[in-house]
N, C-alpha and C positions, 0 to 999 in steps of 0.2 A: 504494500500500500504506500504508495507516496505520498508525501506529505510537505508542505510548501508554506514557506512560511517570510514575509515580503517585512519589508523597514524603510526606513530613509523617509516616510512621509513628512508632513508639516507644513506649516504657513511662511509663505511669501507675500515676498510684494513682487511685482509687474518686473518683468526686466531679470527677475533674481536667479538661479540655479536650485536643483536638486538633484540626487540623487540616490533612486530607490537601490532594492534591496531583494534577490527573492533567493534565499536559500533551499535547495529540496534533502530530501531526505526517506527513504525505506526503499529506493526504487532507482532506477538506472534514469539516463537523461538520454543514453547514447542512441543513433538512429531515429530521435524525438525531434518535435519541436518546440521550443517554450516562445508560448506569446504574451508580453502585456495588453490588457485593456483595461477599460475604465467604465466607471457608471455615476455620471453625476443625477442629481435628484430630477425625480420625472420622467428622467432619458432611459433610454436603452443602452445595455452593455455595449460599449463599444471598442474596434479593432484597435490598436494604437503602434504595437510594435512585436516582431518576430524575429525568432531569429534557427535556424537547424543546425542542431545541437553539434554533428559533424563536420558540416562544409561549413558551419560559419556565416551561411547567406542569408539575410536580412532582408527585413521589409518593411513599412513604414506607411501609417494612414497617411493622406497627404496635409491632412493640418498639423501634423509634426515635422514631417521632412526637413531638414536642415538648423533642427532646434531639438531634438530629443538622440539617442545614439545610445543602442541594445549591445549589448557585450555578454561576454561569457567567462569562466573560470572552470576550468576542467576540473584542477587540482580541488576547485573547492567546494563542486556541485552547485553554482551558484550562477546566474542570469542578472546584469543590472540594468537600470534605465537612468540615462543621465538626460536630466531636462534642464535644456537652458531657453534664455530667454523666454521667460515661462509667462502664461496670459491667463488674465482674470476665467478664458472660458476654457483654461484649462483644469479648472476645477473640478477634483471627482474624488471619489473611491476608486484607486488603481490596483487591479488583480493581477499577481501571475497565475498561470497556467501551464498543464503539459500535454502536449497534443494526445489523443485518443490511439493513434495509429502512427505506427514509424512512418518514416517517410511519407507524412501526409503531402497529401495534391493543394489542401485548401488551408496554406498555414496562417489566412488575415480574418478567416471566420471562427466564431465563437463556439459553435456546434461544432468544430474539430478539436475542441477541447475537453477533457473531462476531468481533470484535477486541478484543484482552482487552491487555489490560499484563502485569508480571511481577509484580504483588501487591507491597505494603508489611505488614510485620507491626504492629501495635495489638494492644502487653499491658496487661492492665490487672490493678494486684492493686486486693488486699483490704483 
């Protein structure tokens, strides 16, 4: 059973940086995928960032593109998300995740996922 467990949240101001956090644990990463997403209030879970666990290749909703950047640590079973330049509407509850199926086809949807963390909050004012 894997088990996932994210950090790094908290409050910003506009402009500022962070950097989450998803540790796993009881279960292999290798041949996965791990993706961030997020759920701010009202909204729907949404895709935010991927990345496969062996080649390294990434992928990115495009309202992060060139302000968020998905990394990995083999040694230390661990996935980050470093968010810069961060914006008020980037406020949410941010999830990691592990894809369902190795080598999945569909690593920026959420129904390819099945092991989730307990979310970190990321506020950000204005």
């Amino acid at each position: 059973q894997v088990q996932l467990a994210e950090s790094g949240g908290g409050s910003v101001q506009a402009g500022g940086s962070l950097r989450l956090s998803c540790a796993a644990s009881g279960g292999t990463l290798r041949n996965y995928a791990m993706g961030w997403f997020r759920q701010a209030p009202g909204k729907e879970r949404e895709f935010v960032a991927s990345i496969r666990w062996n080649l390294g290749s990434t992928y990115y909703a495009d309202s992060v593109k060139g302000r968020f950047t998905i990394s990995r640590d083999n040694a230390k079973n661990t996935v980050y998300l470093q968010m810069n330049s961060l914006k008020p509407e980037d406020t949410a509850v941010y999830y990691c995740a592990r894809s369902t199926a190795t080598f999945t086809t569909t690593p920026m949807k959420v129904g390819a996922y099945n092991y989730w963390g307990q979310g970190t909050q990321v506020t950000v004012s204005s």
